[in-house]
C-alpha positions as CSV (number, residue, x, y, z in Angstrom):
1,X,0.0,0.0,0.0
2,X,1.7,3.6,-0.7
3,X,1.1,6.3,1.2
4,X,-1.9,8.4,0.3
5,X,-3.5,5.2,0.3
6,X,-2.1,3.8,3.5
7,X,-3.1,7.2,5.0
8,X,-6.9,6.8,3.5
9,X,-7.3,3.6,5.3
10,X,-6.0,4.8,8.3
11,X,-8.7,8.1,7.8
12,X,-11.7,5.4,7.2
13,X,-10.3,3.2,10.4
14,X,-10.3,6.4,12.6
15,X,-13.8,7.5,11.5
16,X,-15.0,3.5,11.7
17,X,-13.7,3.5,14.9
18,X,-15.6,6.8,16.1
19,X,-18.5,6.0,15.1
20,X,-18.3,2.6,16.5
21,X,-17.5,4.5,20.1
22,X,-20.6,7.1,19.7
23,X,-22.7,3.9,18.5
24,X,-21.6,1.7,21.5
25,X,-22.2,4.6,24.3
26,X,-25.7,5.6,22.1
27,X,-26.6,1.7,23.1
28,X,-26.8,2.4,26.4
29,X,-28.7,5.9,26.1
30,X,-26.1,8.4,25.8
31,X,-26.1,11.9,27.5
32,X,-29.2,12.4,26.6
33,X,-30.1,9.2,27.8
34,X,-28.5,9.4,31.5
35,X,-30.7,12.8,31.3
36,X,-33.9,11.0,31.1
37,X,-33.2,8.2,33.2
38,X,-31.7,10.9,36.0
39,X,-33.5,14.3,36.2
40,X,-36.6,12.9,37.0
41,X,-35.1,12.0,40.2
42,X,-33.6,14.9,40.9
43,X,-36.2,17.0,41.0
44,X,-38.7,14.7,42.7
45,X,-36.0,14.3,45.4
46,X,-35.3,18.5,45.4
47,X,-39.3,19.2,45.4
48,X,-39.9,16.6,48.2
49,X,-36.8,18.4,50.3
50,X,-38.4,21.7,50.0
51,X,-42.3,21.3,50.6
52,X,-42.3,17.7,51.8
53,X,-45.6,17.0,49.3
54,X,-45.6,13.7,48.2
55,X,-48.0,14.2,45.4
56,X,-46.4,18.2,44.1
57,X,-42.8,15.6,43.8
58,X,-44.8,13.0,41.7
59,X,-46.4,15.0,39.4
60,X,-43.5,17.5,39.2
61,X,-41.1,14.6,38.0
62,X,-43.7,12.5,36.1
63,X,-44.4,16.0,34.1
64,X,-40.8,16.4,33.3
65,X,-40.6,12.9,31.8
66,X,-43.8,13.7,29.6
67,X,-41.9,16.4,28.3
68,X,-38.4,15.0,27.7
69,X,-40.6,12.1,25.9
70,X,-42.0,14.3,23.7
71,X,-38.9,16.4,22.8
72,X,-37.6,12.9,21.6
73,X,-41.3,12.1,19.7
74,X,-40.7,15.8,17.8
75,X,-37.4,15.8,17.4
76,X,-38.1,12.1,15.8
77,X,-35.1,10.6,17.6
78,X,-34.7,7.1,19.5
79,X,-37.4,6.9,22.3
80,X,-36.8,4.2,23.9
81,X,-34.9,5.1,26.8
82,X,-37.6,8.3,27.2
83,X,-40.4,5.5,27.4
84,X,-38.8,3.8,29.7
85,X,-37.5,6.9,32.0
86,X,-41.3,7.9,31.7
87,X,-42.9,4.0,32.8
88,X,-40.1,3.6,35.4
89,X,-41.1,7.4,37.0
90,X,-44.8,6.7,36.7
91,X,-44.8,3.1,38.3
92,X,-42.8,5.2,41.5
93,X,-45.0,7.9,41.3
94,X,-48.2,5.6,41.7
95,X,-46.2,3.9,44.3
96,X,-45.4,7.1,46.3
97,X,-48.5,8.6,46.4
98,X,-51.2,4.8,46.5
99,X,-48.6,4.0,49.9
100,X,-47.9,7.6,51.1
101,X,-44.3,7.0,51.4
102,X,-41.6,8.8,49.7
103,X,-39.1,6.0,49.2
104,X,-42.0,3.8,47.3
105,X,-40.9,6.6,44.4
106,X,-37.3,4.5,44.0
107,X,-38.5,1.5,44.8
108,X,-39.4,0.2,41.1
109,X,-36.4,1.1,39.8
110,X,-34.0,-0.2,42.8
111,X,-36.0,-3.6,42.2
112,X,-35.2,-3.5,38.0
113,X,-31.8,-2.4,39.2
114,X,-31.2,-5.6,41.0
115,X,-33.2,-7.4,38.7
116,X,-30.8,-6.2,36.0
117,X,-27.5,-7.3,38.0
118,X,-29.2,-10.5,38.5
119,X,-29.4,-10.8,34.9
120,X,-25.8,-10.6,33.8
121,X,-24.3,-12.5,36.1
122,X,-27.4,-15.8,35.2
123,X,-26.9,-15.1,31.5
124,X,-23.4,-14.8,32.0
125,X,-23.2,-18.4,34.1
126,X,-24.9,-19.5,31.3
127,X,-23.2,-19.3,28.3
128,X,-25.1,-16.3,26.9
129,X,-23.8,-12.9,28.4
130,X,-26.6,-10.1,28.1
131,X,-24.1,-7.5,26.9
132,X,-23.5,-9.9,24.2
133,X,-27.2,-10.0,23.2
134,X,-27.0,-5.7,23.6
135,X,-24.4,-5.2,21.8
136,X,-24.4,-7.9,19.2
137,X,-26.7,-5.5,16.4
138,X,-24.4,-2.4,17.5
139,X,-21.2,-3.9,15.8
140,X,-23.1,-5.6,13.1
141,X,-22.2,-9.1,14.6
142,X,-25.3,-10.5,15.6
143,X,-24.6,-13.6,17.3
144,X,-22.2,-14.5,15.7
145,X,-19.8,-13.8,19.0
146,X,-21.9,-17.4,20.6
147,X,-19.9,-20.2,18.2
148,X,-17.8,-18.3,15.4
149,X,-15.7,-16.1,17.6
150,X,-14.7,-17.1,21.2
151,X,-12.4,-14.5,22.2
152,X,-15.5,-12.0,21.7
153,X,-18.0,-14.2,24.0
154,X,-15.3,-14.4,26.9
155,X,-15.1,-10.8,26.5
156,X,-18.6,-10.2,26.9
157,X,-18.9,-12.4,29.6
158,X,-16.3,-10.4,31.4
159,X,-17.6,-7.2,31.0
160,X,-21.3,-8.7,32.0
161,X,-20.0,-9.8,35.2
162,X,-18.3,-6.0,35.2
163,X,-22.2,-4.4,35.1
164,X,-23.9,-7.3,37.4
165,X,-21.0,-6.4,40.0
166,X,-21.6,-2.8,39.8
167,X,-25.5,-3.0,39.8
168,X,-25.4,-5.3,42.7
169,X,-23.0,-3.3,44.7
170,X,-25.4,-0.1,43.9
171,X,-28.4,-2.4,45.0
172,X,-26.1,-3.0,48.3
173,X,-25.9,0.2,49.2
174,X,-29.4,1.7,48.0
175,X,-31.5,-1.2,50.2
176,X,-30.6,-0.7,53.6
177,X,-31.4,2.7,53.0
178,X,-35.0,2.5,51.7
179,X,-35.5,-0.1,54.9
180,X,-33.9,1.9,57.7
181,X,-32.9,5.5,56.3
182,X,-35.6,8.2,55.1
183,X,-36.5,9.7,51.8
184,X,-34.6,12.3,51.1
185,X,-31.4,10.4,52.4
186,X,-32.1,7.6,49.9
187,X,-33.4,10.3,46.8
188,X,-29.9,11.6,47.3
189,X,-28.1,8.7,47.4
190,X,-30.1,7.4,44.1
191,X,-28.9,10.9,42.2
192,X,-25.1,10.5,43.5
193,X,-24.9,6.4,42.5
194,X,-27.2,7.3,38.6
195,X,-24.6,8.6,36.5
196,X,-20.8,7.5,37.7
197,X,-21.6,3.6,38.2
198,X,-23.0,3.9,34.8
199,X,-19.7,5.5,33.2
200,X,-17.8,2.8,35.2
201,X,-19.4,-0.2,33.7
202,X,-19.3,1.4,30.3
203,X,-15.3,2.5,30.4
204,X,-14.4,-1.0,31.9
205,X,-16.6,-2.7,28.8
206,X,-15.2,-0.6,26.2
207,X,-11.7,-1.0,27.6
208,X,-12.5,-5.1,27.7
209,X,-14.0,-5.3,24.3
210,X,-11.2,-3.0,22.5
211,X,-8.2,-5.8,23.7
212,X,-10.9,-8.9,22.2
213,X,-10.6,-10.2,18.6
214,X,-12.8,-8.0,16.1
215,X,-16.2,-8.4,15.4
216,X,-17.4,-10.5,12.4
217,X,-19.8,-8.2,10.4
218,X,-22.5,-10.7,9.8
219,X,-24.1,-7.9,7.7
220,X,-21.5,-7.4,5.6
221,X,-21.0,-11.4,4.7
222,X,-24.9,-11.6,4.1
223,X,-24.7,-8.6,1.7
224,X,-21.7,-9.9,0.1
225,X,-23.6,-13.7,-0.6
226,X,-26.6,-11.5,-1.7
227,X,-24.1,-9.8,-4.4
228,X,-22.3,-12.5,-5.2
229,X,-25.8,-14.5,-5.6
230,X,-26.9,-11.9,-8.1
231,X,-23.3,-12.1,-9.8
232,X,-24.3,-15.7,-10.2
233,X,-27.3,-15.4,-11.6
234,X,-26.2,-13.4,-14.4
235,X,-23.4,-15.1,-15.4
236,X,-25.6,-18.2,-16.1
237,X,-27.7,-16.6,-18.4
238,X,-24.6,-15.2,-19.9
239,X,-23.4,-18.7,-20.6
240,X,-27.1,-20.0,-22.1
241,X,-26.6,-17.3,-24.8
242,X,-28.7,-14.7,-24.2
243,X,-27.3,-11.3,-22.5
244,X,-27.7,-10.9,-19.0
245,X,-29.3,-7.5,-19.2
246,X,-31.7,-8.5,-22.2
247,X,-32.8,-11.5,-19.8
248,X,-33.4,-9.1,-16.9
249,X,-35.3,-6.5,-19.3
250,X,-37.8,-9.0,-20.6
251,X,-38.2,-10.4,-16.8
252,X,-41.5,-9.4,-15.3
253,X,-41.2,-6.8,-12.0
């Protein structure tokens, strides 16, 4: 390769690479994401500090996660982590205000918390790491990881036993505090342990999966047989006689 060429490839493997990074932090919400999932709380937790109104907290956050929901809706961008910042807000506000406890607000997303660190330590046990099944689509390898490319499944086991370690240590510390603290103590807690546990567990997954073997692009092999399928195709009615393009012409849509 000379250079202008060997400098090309290096351009395209620097961009690839970018927008594999923006890709693989987008999977798990982004900024905006970690927005969503973490402002709601904040300003329950801040509302029920100030006027101690169970019901003014509720519907203050529950309104804010209307609204960022429908930012995403207008803006056309991916809502899935505003649908579930709004579900997981309106299940603890219904909680809150149906028990007329405070803490009841956290409690559904404590319980998918730990429900979550169960998951990828099981699914890691098992053979089939839920990172793998996450993040499979995101570099275009599907499932491939499971029986084509080992070094990427022990990878993703690692780093799902990174995130299950994390979320049960969070769950460690949040529980004892919804039994035995009060609200605002455990509202606080929830806003200090949202954002940096969930940088942690994605810097230690990039930094696992960047040192394991290269994805195979699944996408890329199918489009390739798809091609080379077509190529086939006309190069048999080549060899009966009759042009490939006439053929194709006379062909019905």
């Amino acid at each position: 390769m000379n250079p202008p060429e060997r400098q090309q490839g290096e351009a395209d493997q620097t961009v690839d690479e970018a927008a594999t990074r923006e890709a693989f932090f987008e999977a798990f919400g982004g900024v905006r994401g970690m927005v969503e999932t973490t402002v709601p709380g904040l300003v329950f937790v801040l509302s029920y500090t100030i006027n101690r109104s169970i019901n003014v907290s509720a519907v203050a956050a529950l309104g804010l996660s209307a609204v960022l929901l429908v930012a995403r809706l207008v803006q056309r961008g991916t809502a899935k982590h505003a649908f579930g910042g709004i579900f997981g807000v309106a299940f603890g506000a219904v909680f809150a205000m149906m028990s007329g406890d405070a803490k009841n607000f956290y409690l559904p997303g404590m319980l998918y918390t730990l429900g979550l660190g169960i998951g990828y330590v099981v699914t890691s046990l098992a053979g089939v790491p839920l990172l793998g099944l996450v993040l499979g689509p995101v570099f275009r390898e599907n499932l491939s990881w499971r029986t084509r490319n080992p070094g990427r499944k022990v990878a993703y086991t690692k780093a799902s036993y990174v995130w299950g370690a994390i979320l049960l240590t969070k769950s460690a510390i949040t529980f004892p505090i919804y039994f035995w603290g009060d609200a605002t103590q455990l509202g606080w807690l929830r806003v200090a342990l949202g954002i940096p546990p969930f940088l942690l567990a994605v810097y230690l997954t990039w930094i696992i999966l960047v040192k394991a073997p290269a994805p195979i692009d699944v996408i890329a092999e199918w489009e390739a047989r798809e091609k080379a399928r077509e190529g086939g195709g006309d190069d048999d009615r080549a060899a009966d006689g009759e042009p490939a393009a006439r053929r194709t012409a006379l062909e019905p849509d």
